[in-house]
DOTIDO-697206 format. One line per 10 residues: number of its first residue (from 1); for each residue x, y, z of C-alpha. Coordinates in nm, 4 decimals, always signed. Layout:
residues N
NUM	X Y Z ~ ...
END
This chain:
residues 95
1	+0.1108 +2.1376 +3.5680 ~ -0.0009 +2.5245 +3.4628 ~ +0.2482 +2.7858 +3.4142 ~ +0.1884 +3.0898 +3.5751 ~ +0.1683 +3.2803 +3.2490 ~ -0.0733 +3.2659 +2.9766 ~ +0.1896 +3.1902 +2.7296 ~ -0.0284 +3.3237 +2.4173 ~ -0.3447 +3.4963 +2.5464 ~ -0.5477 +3.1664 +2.3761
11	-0.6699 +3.0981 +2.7120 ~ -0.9164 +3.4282 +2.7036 ~ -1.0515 +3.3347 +2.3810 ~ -1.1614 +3.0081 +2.5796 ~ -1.5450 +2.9103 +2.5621 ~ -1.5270 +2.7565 +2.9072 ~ -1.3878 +3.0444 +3.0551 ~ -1.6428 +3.1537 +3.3044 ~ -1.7845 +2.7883 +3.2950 ~ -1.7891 +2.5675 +3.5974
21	-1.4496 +2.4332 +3.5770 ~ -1.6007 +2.1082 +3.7613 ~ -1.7113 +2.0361 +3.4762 ~ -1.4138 +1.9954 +3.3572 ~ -1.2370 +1.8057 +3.6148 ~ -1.3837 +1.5299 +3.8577 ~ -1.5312 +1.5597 +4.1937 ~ -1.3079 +1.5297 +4.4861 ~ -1.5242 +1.1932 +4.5232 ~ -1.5078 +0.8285 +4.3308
31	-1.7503 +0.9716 +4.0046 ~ -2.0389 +0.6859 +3.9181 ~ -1.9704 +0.5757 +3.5848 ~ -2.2211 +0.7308 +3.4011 ~ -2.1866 +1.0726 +3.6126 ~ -1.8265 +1.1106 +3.4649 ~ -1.9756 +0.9898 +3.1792 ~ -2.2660 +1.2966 +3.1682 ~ -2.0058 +1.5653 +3.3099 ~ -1.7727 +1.4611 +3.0009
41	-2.0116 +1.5021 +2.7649 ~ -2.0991 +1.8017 +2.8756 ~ -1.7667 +1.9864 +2.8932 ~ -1.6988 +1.7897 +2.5629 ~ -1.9656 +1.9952 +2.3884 ~ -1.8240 +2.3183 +2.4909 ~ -1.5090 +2.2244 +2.3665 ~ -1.6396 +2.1200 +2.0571 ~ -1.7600 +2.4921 +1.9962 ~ -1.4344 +2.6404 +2.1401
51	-1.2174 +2.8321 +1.8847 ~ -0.8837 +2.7371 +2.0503 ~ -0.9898 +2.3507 +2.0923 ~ -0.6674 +2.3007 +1.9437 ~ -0.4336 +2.5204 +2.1253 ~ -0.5796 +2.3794 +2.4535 ~ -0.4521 +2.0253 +2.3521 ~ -0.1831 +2.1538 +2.2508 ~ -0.0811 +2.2777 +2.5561 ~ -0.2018 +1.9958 +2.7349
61	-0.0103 +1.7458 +2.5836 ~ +0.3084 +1.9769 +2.6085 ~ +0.2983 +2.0314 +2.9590 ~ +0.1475 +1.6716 +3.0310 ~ -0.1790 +1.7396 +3.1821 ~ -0.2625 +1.4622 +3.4400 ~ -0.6403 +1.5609 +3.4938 ~ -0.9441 +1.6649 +3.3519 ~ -1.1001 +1.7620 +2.9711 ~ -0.8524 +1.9508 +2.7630
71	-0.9204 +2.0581 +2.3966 ~ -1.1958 +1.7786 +2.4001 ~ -0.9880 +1.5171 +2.5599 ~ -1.0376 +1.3549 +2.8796 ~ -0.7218 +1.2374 +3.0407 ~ -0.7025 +0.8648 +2.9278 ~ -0.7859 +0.9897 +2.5446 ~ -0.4730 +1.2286 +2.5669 ~ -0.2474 +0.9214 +2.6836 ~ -0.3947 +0.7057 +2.3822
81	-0.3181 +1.0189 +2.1269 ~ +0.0399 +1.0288 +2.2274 ~ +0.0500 +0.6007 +2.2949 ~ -0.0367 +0.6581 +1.9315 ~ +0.1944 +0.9224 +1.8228 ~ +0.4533 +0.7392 +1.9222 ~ +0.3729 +0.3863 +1.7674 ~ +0.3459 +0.5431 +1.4427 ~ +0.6615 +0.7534 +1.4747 ~ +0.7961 +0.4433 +1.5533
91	+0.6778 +0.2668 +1.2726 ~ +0.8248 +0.5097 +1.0217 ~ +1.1596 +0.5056 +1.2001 ~ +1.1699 +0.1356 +1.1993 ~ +1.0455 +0.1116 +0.7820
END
């Protein structure tokens, strides 16, 4: 889901901006396993150079991004972060 603002301007500052952005999200077509695998690693490395990675995430987790790489994280990554987030809040609840 994107909001039809740019909440904080972070998005500008983005070092994909300009970038294919299907490199950032899949093909309309089933992806080979090592093409995803390639494309993420690609886009991955752009993030890891980008100096709002964390904003990105950020905003990706908050609004519950369903697709593609977001501050580094490819969508099954972001559900383990917040799997995770929530186990350990959890724990510390439950102490």
């Amino acid at each position: 889901m994107a909001t039809s603002s740019w909440e904080y301007g972070w998005q500008w500052r983005a070092a994909c901006r300009g970038d294919d952005a299907g490199l950032f999200f899949g093909p309309s077509y089933l992806e080979a396993r090592d093409e995803r695998e390639a494309r993420e690693r690609r886009a991955k490395s752009i993030c890891a150079i980008c100096p709002v990675r964390m904003e990105c995430l950020e905003y990706a987790l908050r609004t519950k991004e369903p697709h593609g790489i977001w501050g580094g994280l490819n969508e099954l990554e972001r559900r383990r972060l917040v799997r995770d987030q929530v186990r350990r809040l959890h724990a510390v609840t439950d102490a």
